[in-house]
C-alpha positions in Angstrom: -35.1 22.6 -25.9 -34.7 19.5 -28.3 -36.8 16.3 -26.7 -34.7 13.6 -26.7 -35.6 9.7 -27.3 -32.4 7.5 -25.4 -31.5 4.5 -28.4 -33.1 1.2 -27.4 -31.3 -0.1 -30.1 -27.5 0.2 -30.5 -27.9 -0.3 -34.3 -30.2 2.6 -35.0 -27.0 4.5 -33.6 -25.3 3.1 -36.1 -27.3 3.6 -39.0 -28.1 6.6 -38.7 -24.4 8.0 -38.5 -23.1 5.0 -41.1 -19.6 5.8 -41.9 -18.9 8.5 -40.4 -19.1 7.2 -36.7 -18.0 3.3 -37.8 -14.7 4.4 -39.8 -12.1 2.7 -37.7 -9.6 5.1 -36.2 -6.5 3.3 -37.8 -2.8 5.0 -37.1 -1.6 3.9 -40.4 -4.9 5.9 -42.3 -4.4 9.5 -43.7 -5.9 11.6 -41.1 -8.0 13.5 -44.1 -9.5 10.2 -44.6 -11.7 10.1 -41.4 -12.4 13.6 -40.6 -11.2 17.0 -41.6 -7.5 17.9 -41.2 -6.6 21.5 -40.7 -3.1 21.7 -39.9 -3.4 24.0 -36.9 -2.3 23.4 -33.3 -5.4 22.9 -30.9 -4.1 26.7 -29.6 -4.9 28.1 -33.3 -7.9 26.2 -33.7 -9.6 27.7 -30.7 -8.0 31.5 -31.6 -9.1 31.5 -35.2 -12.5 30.5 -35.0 -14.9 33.2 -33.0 -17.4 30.1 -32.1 -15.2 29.2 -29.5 -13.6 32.9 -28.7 -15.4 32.5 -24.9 -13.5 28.8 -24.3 -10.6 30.2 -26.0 -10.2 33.1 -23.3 -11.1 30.7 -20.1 -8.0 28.6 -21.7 -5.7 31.4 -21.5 -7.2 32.8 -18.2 -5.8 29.6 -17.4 -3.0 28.9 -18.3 -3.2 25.9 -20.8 -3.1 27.9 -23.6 0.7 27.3 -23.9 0.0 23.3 -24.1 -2.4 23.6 -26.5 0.3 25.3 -28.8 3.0 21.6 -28.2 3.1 18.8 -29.8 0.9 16.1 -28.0 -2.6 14.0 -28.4 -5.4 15.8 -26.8 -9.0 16.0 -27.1 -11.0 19.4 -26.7 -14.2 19.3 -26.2 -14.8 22.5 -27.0 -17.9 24.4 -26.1 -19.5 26.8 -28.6 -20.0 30.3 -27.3 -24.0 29.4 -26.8 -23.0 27.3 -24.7 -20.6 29.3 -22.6 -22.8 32.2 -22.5 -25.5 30.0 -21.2 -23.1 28.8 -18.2 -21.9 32.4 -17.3 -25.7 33.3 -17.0 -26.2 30.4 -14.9 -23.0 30.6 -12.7 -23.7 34.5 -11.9 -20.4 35.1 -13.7 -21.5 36.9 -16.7 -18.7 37.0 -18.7 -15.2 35.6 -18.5 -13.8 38.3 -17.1 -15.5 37.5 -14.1 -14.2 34.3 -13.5 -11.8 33.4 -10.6 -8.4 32.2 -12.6 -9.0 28.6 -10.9 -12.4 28.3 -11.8 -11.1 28.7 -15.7 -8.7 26.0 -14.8 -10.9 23.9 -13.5 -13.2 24.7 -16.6 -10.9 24.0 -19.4 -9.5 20.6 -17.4 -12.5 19.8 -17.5 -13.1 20.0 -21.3 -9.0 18.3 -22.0 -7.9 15.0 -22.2 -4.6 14.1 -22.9 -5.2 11.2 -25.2 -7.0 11.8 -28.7 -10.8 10.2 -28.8 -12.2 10.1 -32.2 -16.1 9.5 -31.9 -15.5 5.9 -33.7 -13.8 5.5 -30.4 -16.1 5.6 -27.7 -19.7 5.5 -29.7 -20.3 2.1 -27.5 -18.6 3.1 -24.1 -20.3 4.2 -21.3 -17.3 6.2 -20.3 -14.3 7.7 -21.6 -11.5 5.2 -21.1 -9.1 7.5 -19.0 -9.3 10.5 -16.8 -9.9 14.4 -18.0 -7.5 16.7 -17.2 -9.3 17.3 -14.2 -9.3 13.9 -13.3 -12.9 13.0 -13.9 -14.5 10.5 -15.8 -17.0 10.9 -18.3 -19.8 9.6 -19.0 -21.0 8.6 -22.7 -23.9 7.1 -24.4 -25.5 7.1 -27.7 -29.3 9.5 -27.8 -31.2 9.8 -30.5 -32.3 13.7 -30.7 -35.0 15.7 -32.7 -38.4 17.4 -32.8 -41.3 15.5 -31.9 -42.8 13.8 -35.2 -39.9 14.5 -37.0 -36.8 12.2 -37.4 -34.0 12.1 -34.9 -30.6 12.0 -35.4 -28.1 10.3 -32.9 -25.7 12.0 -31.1 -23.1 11.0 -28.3 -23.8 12.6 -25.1 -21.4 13.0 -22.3 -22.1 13.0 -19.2 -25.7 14.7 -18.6 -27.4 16.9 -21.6 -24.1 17.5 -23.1 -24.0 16.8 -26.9 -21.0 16.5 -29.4 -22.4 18.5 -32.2 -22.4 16.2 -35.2 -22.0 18.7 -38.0 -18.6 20.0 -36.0 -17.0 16.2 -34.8 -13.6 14.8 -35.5 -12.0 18.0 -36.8 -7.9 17.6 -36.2 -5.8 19.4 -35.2 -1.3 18.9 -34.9 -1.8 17.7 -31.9 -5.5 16.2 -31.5 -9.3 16.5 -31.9 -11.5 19.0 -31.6 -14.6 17.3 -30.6 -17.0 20.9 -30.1 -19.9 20.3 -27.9 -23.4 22.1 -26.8 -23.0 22.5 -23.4 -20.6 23.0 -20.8 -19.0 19.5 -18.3 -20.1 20.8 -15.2 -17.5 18.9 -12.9 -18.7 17.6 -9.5 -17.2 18.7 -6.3 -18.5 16.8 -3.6 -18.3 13.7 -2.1 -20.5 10.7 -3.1 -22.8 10.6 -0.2 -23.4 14.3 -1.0 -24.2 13.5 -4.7 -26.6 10.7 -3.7 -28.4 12.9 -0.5 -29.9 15.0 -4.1 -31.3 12.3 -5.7 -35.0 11.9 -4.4 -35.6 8.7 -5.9 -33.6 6.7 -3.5 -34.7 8.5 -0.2 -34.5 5.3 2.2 -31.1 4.1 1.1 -30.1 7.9 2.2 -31.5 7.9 5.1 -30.1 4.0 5.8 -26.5 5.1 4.7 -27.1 8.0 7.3 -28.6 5.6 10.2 -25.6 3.1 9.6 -22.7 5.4 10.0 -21.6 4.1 6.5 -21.8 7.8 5.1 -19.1 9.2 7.4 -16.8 6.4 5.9 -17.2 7.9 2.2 -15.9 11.2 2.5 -12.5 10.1 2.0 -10.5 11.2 -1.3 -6.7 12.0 -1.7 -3.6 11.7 0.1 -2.4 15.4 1.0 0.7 14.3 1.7 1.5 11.9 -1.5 2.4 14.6 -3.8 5.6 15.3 -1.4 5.6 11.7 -1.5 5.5 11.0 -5.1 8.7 13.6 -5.8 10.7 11.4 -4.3 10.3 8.2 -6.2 12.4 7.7 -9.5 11.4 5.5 -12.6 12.2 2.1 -12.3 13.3 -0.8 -15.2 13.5 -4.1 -15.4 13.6 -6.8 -17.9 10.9 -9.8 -18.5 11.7 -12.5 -20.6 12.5 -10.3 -23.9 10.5 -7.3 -22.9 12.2 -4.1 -21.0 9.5 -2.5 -19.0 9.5 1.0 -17.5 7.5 1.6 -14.5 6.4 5.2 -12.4 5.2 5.4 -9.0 1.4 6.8 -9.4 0.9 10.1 -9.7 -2.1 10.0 -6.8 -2.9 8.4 -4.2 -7.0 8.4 -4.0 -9.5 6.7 -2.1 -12.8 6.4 -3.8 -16.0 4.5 -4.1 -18.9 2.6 -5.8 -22.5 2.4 -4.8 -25.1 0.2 -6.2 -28.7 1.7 -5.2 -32.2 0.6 -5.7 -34.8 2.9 -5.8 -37.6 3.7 -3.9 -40.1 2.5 -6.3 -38.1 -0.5 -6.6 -38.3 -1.6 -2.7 -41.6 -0.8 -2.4 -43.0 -2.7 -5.6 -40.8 -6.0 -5.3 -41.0 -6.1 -1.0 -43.6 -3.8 0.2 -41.3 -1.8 1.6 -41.8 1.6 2.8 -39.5 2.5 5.4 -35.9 2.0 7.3 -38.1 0.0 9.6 -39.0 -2.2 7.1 -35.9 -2.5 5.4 -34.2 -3.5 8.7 -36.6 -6.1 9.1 -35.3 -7.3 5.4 -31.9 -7.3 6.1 -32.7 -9.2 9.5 -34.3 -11.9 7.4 -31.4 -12.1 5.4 -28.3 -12.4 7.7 -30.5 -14.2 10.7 -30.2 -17.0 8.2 -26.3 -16.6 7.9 -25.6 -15.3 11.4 -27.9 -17.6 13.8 -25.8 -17.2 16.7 -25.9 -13.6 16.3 -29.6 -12.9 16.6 -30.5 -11.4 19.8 -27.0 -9.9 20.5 -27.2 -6.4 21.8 -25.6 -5.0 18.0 -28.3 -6.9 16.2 -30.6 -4.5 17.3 -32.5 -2.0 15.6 -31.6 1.1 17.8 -29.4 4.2 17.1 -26.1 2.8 18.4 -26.5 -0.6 17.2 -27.4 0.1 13.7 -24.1 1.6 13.5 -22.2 -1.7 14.4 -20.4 -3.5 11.2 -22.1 -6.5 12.1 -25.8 -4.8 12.6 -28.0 -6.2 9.6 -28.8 -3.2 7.8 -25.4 -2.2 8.4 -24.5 -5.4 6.7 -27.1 -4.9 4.1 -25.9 -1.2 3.0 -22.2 -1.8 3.4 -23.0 -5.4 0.9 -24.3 -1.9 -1.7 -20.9 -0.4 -1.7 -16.9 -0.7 -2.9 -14.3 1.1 -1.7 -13.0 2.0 -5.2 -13.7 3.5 -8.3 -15.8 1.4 -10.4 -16.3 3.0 -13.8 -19.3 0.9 -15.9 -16.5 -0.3 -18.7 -14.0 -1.2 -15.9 -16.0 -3.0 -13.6 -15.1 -6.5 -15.9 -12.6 -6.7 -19.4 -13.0 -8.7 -22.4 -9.3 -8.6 -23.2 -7.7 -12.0 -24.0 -11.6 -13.2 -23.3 -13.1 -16.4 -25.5 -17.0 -14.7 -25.1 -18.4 -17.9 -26.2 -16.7 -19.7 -23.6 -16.8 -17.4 -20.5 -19.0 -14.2 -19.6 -16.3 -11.6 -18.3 -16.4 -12.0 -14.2 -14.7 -10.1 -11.6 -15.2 -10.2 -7.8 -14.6 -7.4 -5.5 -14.5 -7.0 -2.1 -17.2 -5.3 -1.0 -17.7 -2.8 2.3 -19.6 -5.7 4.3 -17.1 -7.4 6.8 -15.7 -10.6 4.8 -18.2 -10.4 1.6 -17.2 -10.0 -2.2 -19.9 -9.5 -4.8 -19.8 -10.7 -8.1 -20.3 -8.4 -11.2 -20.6 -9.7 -14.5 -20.9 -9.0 -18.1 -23.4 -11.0 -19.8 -22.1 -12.5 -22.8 -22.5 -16.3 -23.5 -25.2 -16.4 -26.0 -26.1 -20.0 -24.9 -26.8 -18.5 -20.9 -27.7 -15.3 -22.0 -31.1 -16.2 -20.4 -33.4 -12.9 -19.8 -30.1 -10.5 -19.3 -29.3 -7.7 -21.7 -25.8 -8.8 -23.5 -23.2 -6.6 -22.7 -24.3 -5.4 -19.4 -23.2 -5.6 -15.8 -24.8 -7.5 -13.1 -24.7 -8.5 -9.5 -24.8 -12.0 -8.1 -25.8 -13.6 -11.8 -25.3 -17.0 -12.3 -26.6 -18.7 -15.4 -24.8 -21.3 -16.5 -27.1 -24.2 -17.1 -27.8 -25.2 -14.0 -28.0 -22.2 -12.0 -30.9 -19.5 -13.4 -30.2 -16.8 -11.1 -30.6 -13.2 -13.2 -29.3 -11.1 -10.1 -29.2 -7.2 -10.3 -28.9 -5.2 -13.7 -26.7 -2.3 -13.2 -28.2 0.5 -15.2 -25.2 2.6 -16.1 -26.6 6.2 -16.1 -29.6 8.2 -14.2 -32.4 9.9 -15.2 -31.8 13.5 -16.7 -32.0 16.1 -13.9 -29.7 14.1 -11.8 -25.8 13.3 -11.6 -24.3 9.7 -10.6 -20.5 11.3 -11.0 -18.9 12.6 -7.6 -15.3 14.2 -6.7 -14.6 10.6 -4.9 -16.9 8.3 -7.1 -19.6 7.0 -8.6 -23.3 5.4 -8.1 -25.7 2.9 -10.3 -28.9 2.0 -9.9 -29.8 -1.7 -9.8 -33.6 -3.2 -10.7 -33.0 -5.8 -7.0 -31.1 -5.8 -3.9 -28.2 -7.8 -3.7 -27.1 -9.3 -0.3 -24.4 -12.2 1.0 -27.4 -14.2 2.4 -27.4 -18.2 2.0 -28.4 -18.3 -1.9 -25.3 -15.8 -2.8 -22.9 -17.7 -0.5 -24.4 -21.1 -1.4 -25.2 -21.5 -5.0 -23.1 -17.9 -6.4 -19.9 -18.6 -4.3 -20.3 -22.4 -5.3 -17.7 -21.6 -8.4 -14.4 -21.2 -9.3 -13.8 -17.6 -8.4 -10.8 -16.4 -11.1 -9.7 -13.0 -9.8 -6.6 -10.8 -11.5 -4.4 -9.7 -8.9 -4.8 -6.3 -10.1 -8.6 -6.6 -8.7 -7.1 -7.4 -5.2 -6.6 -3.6 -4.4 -9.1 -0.9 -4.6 -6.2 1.6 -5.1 -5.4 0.1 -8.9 -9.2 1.3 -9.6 -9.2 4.7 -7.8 -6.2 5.8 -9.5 -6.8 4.8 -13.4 -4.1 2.2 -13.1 -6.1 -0.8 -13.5 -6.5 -1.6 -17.8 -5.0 1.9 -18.7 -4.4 2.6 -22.2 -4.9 0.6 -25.1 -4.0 -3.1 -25.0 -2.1 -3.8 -28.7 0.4 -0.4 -28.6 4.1 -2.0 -28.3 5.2 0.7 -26.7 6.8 0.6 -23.0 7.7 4.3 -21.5 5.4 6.7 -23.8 2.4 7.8 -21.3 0.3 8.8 -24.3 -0.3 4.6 -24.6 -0.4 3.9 -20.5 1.7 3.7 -18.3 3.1 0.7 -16.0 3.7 1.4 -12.7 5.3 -0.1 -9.0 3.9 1.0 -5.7 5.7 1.6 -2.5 5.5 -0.4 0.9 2.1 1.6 2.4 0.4 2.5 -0.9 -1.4 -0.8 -1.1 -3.9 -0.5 2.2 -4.0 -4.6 2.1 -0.3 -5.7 1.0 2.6 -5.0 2.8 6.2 -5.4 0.6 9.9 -5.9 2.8 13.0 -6.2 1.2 14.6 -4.7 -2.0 12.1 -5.9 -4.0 9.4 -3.7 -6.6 5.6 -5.0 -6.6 4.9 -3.6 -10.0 1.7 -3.3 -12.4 2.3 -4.0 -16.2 -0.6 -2.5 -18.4 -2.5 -4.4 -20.6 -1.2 -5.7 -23.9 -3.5 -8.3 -25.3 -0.7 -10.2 -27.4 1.3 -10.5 -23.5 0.7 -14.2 -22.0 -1.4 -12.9 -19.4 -4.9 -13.2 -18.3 -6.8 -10.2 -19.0 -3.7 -8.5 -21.0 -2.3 -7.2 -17.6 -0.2 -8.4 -14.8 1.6 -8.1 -11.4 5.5 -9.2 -10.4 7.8 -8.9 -8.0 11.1 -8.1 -8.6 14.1 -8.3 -7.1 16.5 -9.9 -4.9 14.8 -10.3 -1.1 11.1 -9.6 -1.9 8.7 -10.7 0.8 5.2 -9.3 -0.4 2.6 -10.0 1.8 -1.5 -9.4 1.5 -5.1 -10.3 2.2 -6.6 -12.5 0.3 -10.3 -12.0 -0.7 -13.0 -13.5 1.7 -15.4 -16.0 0.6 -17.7 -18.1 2.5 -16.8 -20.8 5.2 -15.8 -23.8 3.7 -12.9 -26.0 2.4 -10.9 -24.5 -1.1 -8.0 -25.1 -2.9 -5.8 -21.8 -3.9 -4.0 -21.4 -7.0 -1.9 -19.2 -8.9 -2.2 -18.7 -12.7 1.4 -17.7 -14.4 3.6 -17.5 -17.1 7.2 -19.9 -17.0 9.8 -18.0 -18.4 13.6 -17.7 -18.2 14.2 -14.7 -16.4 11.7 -15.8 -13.6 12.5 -16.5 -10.3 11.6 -18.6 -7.1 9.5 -18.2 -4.4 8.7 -19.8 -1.0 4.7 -19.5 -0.7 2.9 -19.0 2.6 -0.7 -19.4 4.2 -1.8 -17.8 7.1 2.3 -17.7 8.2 2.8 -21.1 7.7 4.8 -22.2 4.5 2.9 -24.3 1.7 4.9 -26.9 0.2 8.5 -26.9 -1.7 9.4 -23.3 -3.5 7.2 -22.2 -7.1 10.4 -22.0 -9.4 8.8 -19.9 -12.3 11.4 -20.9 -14.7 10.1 -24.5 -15.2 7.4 -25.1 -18.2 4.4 -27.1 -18.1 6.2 -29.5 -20.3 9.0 -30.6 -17.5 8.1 -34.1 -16.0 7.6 -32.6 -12.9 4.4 -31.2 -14.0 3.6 -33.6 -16.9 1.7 -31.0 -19.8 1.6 -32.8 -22.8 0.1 -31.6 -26.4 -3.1 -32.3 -26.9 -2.2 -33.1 -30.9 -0.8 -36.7 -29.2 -3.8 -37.3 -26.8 -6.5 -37.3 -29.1 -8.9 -39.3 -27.7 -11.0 -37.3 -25.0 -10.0 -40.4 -22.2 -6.7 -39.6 -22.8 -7.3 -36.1 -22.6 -8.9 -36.6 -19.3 -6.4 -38.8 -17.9 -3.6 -36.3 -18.5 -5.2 -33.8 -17.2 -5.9 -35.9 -14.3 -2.5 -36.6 -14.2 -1.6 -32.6 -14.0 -4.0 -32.3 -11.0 -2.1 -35.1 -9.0 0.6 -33.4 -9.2 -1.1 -30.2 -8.0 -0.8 -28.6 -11.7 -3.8 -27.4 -14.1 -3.2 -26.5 -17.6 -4.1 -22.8 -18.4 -7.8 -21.4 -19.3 -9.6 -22.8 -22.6 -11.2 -19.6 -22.3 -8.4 -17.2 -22.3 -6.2 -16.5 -25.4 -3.2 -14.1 -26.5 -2.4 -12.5 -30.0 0.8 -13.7 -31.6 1.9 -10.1 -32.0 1.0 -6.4 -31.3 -0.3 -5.8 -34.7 -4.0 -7.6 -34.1 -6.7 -6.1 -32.3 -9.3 -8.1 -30.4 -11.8 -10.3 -32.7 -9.9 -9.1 -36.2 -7.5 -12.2 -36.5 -8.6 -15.6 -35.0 -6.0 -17.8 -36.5 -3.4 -15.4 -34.7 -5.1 -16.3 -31.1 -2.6 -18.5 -28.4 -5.1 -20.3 -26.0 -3.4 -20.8 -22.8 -5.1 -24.3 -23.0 -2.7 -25.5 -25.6 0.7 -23.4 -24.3 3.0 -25.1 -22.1 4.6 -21.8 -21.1 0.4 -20.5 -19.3 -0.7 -22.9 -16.7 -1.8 -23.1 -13.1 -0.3 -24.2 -9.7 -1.9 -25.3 -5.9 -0.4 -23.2 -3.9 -2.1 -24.7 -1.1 -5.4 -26.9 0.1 -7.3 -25.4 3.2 -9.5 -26.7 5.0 -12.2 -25.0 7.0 -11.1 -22.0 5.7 -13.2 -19.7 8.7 -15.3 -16.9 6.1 -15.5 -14.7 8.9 -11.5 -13.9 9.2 -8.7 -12.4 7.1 -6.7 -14.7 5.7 -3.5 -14.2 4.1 -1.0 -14.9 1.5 2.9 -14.5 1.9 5.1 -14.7 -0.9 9.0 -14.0 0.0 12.0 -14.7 -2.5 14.3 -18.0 -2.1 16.2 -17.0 -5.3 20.2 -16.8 -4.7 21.1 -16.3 -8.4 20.6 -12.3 -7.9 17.9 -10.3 -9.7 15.0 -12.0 -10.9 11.0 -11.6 -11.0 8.0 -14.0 -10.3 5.0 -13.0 -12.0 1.5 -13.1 -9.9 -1.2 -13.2 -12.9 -4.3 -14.3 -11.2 -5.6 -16.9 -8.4 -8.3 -19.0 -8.1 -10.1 -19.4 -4.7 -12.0 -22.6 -5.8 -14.4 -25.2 -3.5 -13.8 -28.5 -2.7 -17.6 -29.1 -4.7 -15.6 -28.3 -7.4 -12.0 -28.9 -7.2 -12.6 -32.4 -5.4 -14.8 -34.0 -8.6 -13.2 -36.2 -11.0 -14.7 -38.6 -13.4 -18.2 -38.4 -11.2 -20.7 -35.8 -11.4 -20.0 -32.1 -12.8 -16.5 -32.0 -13.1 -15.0 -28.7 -13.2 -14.4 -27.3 -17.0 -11.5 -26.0 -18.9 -12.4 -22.2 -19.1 
């Protein structure tokens, strides 16, 4: 077996492959003019070539062999018949002949993707951007491999230990790549908590997660009875400004989850800590601080049946470890429509701890980059000047030996604990929190809705591109949708005026969409919605906690009406006149849009080509914000929610729900004195 070195460097990747993993995959370049073109359906590619004659045959065992033969964009990996023979030895199988028809298909599903990956593609992922056939992810980084003392070569590897053979890569096909490999994807069929029991290294969270109860909750998946479901749902169409979308029902309906884990090792060098014992007395430490009044309470204690209550502090202090969603490393945040000298990509998500989010953020900013690795996720961080908190790195694969994938999800290791003690609540949550509606509901993550497909393609039905989609009263586990109206998802197109490329609307004539806002500490906050005015929107009546907030949002008013008072910044050019119409804005319970977040000017630029073709939502009349509402006291401990129900009596018509902002009064309520908030 090879030894392999894992890249410190993402430029050694790059140099030693030079062109022929950099070449951009362009649609309007020859195909001959980045890797070899043969002119042969996937199906005749695997036939002709007795390499792959053991793949070929668990393909047409399956069944697929037919839809290798159409006219599509696939990707194959395709494992040699070393590899195969070394899995048939392994299984017990022997040979092919031997396999169980379903186990072919679930073989081959796992090798097919219905979208075409050429290695220029995904060299800097760490994971496939959409779903196998099988719908699982995988998993890819960049190795350097080769004999000891001699020189290594990079490869990709997917998942664990399997390698796309560089002498073989980017051959096409009619219909695809042939990306052969030296291994076979070994897909995972058990739940998460069963996939992280294996892992030795993390022992007391195990046994925690077991103690707490929290493992019983993570064996849910999918919706047996959403297929019959889903048959009965037709496409739907509507018009947005000049765009006609088309929009599916999902396919699935999935439950999934995320776990963040420290190690053993981890515990015990940073906190002396050895056992559950110990880590209770941690977690005890933690929310005592938080929770004074509920120290002493028969559930705080450490015993069998109170451990297992949600508001037992190492219940708290697990459940603050884990999402109820999918969260795939290159998902978790977005650069799309992103300034990344302006703002670090941020998202918050609710976490499995009773009213607590978690922030996770990509760090970016070279000016707060501070002792974090740029590009890479963490927990809790908050550099920005005057704040040096690092939080937790998450470390986006495990050691070899062991798998972070499950049937129903995924776990990362992180170098710290994280928790939703009095510094998270006090100095992380003391920010502007800017979530995209999209991040509001778990389902959009466990289903590959959220950011799929490619964010320039002008293209609204074709599936190969991704697909837009609207979701039926009972889908969404924290929205509930009355009326006639569609709550719909629109994919991510970076030249849309929408934050992070993507966005949510409801359309329709009586729409009264209801859900749960995210929880965030105890305190007083103002609430606000980021949109696009346009034409064909429509008006809504806006509601807090049941009771109605103000006159109705009419979407169809710009920025630049004197109701809201936006003004061009090429006529205010000193920065006191700058501030004072801003100033101006907020008194009227208006902000302008982001300085930090930007659309193309059409679909033909990708991110970070073009700058002169970038629209900063600053400086467009059309992208601002609105107060929905002022609250204060706003109890951290209780759901809250936000109604939004349809006063339009002109017929058809759609608001668009881009994003909100949950944002302090120590923030909101400065001026001219102090830190004032900024324009990102």
């Amino acid at each position: 077996m090879k030894k392999i070195k894992y890249s410190i460097l993402a430029v050694l990747f790059s140099l030693v492959l030079g062109g022929n993993l950099l070449t951009a995959c362009n649609d309007d370049m020859p195909a001959g003019s980045y890797f070899t073109f043969t002119g042969e359906m996937m199906s005749d590619y695997l036939n002709n070539r007795g390499e792959y004659s053991q793949f070929a045959a668990v393909v047409q065992k399956a069944g697929l062999m037919d839809l290798l033969s159409a006219y599509g964009t696939y990707t194959c990996f395709a494992p040699t018949n070393e590899a195969m023979n070394r899995y048939l030895a392994a299984s017990g199988y022997g040979s092919v002949d031997n396999m169980p028809r379903m186990m072919c298909d679930t073989i081959a599903r796992m090798h097919l993707m219905d979208k075409a990956y050429h290695t220029s593609e995904i060299q800097n992922l760490k994971s496939l951007p959409t779903f196998n056939m099988l719908r699982r992810f995988i998993q890819v980084r960049s190795v350097l491999m080769g004999v000891e003392g001699a020189d290594s070569v990079a490869v990709i590897e997917l998942n664990s230990g399997v390698h796309i053979i560089n002498e073989l890569m980017n051959d096409s096909v009619q219909n695809g790549i042939i990306q052969p490999v030296d291994a076979v994807l070994m897909p995972s069929n058990e739940a998460l908590p069963d996939v992280l029991e294996k892992n030795d290294q993390i022992r007391l969270f195990n046994l925690a997660l077991e103690m707490t109860g929290l493992k019983k909750l993570m064996y849910e998946y999918g919706d047996p009875e959403w297929n019959e479901k889903f048959e009965n749902y037709e496409d739907f169409k509507f018009q947005s400004d000049i765009h006609v979308h088309l929009t599916r029902v999902p396919e699935t309906h999935n439950t999934c989850f995320t776990a963040f884990v420290v190690k053993d090792e981890i515990l015990k060098e940073k906190y002396g800590i050895e056992t559950v014992d110990q880590l209770y007395d941690k977690a005890a430490e933690i929310y005592g601080e938080v929770y004074p009044e509920e120290v002493g309470q028969s559930y705080w204690q450490n015993t069998p049946e109170a451990l297992k209550d949600r508001r037992n502090p190492l219940n708290r202090f697990i459940a603050y470890h884990l999402l109820d969603r999918l969260g795939l490393y290159d998902k978790l945040t977005t650069i799309t429509t992103l300034d990344l000298t302006l703002v670090d990509p941020t998202e918050w998500y609710t976490t499995m701890c009773p009213n607590a989010m978690v922030k996770v953020q990509q760090a970016r900013m070279p000016q707060y980059i501070g002792n974090s690795v740029s590009g890479d996720l963490y927990l809790n961080r908050c550099f920005d000047g005057r704040n040096n908190l690092d939080g937790a790195h998450v470390l986006p694969n495990v050691e070899e030996g062991y798998t972070n994938q499950a049937l129903n999800g995924v776990y990362y290791y992180i170098d710290d604990i994280i928790d939703y003690g009095k510094t998270t609540q006090e100095v992380v949550f003391n920010a502007r929190i800017r979530m995209d509606m999209s991040t509001l509901f778990p389902e959009l993550m466990s289903n590959e809705i959220r950011g799929n497909g490619d964010n320039y393609t002008e293209n609204f039905a074709d599936t190969k591109f991704g697909s837009s989609y609207y979701f039926p009263d009972g889908y969404l586990k924290n929205a509930t949708l009355k009326g006639d109206g569609k709550f719909v998802y629109l994919r991510p197109r970076n030249y849309f005026w929408s934050y992070e490329g993507d966005e949510c609307n409801l359309v329709g004539k009586t729409y009264d969409f209801e859900f749960t806002l995210p929880p965030v500490p105890t305190g007083d906050y103002e609430i606000r919605l980021g949109y696009c005015a346009t034409a064909t929107r429509g008006v809504m009546q806006v509601y807090f906690d049941g009771k109605p907030q103000g006159i109705p949002l009419d979407m169809r008013i710009f920025a630049n009406d004197p109701s809201i008072g936006w003004v061009p910044f090429s006529i205010r050019t000193s920065e006191e006149a700058k501030e004072e119409s801003k100033k101006a804005m907020k008194n009227k319970g208006f902000y302008r849009g982001p300085a930090s977040v930007f659309n193309f000017t059409s679909s033909n630029h990708r991110d970070g080509e073009n700058t002169s073709a970038k629209s900063y939502f600053f400086h467009n009349f059309r992208t601002f914000r609105m107060v929905l509402c002022r609250v204060s006291n706003l109890d951290g401990n209780v759901e809250h929610k936000l109604r939004l129900r349809s006063v339009y009596s002109e017929g058809d018509a759609e608001v668009m729900i881009d994003y909100i902002e949950i944002v302090p009064k120590s923030i909101y309520g400065v001026d001219f004195d102090g830190m004032k908030e900024d324009d990102n």
